[in-house]
N, C-alpha and C positions, 0 to 999 in steps of 0.2 A: 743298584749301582754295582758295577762290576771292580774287582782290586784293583784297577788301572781308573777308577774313576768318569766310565765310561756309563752311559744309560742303558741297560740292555731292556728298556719295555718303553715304548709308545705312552704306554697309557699307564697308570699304576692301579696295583691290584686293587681288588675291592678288601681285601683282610689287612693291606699295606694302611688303608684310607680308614678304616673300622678301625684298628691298633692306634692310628695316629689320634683320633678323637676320645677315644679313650686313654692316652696319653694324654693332650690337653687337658680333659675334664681332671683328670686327676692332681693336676698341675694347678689348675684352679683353685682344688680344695685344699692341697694341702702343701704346695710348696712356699718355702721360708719368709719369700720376700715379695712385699706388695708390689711391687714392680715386675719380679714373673708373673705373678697372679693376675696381673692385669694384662700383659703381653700374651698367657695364654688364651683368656677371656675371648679379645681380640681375636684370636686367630680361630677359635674352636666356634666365635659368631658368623666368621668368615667363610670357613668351612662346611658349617653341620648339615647346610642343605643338601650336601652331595649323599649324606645317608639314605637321602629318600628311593635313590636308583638301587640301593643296596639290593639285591638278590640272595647271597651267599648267608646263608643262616648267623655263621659267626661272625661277618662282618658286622651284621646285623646287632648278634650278642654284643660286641665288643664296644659298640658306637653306644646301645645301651648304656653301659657300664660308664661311661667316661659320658655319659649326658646324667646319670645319678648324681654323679659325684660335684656337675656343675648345680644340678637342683638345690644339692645341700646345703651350696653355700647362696641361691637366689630361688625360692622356689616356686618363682612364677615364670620362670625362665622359658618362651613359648618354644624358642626351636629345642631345647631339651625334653620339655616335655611332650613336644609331638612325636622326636626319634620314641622316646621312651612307649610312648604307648601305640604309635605304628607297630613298633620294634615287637610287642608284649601281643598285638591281635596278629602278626604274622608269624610268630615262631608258635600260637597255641594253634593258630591254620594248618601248618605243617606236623603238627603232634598228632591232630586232628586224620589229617592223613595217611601217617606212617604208622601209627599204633597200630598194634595185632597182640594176639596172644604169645606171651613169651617174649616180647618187645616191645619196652615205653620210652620211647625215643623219638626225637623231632624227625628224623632222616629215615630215609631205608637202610643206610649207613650207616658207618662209624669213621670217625677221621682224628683230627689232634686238637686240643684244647675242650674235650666234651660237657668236663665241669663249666666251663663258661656260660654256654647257653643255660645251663640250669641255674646257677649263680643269676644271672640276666635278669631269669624270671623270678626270681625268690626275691630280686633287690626292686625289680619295676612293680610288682605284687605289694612289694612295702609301701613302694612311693605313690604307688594310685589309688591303694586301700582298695585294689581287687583281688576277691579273695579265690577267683577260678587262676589267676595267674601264679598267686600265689603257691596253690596246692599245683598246678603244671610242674612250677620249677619244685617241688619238695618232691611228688613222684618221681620223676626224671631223674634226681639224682639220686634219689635212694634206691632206682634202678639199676645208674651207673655207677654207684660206689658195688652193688654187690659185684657185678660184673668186673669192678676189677682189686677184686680179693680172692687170692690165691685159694685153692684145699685147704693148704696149711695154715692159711688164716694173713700172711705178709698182703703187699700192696703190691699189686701187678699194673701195672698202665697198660692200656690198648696198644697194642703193638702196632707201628707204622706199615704192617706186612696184612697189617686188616683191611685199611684203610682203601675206599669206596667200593667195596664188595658187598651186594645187599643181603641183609640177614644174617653175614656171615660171623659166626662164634668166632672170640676175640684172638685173632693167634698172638702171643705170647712176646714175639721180639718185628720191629728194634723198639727197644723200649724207652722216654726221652724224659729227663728232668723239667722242660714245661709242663707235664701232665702230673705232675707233685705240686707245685702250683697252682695250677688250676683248682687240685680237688682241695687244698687246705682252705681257699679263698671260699668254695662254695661249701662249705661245712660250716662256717664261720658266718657265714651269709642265713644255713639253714639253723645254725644252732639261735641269731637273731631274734629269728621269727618265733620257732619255735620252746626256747629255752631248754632244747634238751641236750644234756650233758653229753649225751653216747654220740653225738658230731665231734666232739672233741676226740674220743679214739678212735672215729675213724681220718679225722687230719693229722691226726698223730702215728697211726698204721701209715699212713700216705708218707708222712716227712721222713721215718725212720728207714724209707730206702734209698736214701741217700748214703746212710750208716751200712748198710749191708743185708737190711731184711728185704732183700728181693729173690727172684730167681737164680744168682750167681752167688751169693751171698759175700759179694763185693761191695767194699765202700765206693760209692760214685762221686764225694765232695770230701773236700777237706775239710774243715774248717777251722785249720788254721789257720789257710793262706786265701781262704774264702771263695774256693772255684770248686769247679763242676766239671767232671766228664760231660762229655756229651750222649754218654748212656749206656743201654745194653742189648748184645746182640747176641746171636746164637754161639755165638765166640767167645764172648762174654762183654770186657768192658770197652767200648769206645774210645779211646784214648784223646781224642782231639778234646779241645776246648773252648768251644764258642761263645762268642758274645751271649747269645739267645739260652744258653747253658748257665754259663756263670750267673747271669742274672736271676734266671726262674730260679736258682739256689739261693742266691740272697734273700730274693723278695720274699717265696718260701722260711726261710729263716727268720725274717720281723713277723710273717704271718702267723706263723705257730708262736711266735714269744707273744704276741699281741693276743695272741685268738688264751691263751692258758691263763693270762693275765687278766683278760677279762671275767673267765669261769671262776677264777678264785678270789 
């Protein structure tokens, strides 16, 4: 929807529709009141089927995630558990066929939110007690954490200037505060499974560029006022501040106090 409140798409995206189901699912489990909980129920039974046309990896991922989250709380739940394990035999198909040497990645690409699909698989690996799923999403991300750790050891995210060129080495900018989120969630996801501690420095390398441990070595959030730049360019900091910004800064921010609070 355009600032004037106008539709600018026919049809809504498939990442639009994947974002929204995992939005409900999450709404499901854990929001306040039993009356959203029930309202989103409702809507995400309404919905889920439309996952099944899903194509788009992350939409894919993302319907995953928000069908986990409705299991947790019913876990015979059929339309979650079909997204969930359609969702887990189509992203190991596409691993399946993009892997080579020197890259363990679902895509011949790279794009935005990468930690997700590997989150996806380390959370659907939990829920269906398969253990080929499982190690999918633990390879995947231990591929995509080193890929985005600097020389110097900081957190580098995929830069939007990489985004669908195949095979191509990660260039460096624009670089966005969703992809700190992302990786803290799937660290937290692998440190679950795995109980190892060393996930935690690396959602911790990830959060701290927010603070200034990146390539500009600018602060991109306050956290006083609890916003977010919208990121980093070859210029350096983005100065806008968007919805989708501010957010992946918060949600980031419960994530890392949740994920430490757990370890200790």
């Amino acid at each position: 929807m355009g600032f004037g409140r106008n539709w600018l798409e026919e049809i809504g995206s498939e990442d639009s529709c994947g974002r929204t189901l995992w939005a409900l699912g999450s709404t499901v489990r854990w929001a306040p009141s039993a009356g959203l909980r029930h309202w989103a129920q409702g809507l995400f039974d309404r919905t889920a089927s439309s996952a099944e046309t899903f194509g788009s990896p992350r939409a894919i991922g993302f319907a995953m995630l928000g069908a986990d989250h409705v299991l947790e709380v019913d876990n015979k739940h059929k339309a979650a558990s079909s997204i969930l394990a359609a969702g887990a035999d189509h992203l190991l198909t596409l691993f399946g066929h993009s892997k080579r040497e020197g890259w363990t990645w679902f895509e011949d690409v790279l794009a935005y939110d990468n930690c997700r699909l590997s989150e996806a698989m380390i959370r659907a690996g939990v829920r269906l007690g398969r253990v080929d799923v499982q190690q999918c999403g633990i390879e995947t991300l231990r591929w995509m954490t080193a890929l985005q750790k600097a020389p110097s050891g900081y957190f580098r995210p995929i830069g939007s200037r990489t985004f669908g060129k195949p095979y191509l080495k990660p260039h460096p900018f624009d670089q966005q505060p969703v992809e700190v989120w992302a990786a803290i969630d799937a660290a937290s996801a692998a440190y679950d499974l795995t109980g190892d501690e060393s996930w935690l420095k690396e959602a911790t390398r990830a959060y701290d560029w927010f603070s200034g441990a990146n390539d500009r070595g600018l602060a991109v959030a306050d956290p006083q006022t609890g916003t977010s730049h919208d990121g980093l360019n070859h210029r350096g900091l983005n100065l806008n501040e968007g919805a989708e910004s501010v957010l992946a800064y918060q949600h980031a921010t419960i994530a890392i106090r949740e994920f430490i609070a757990k370890v200790r």
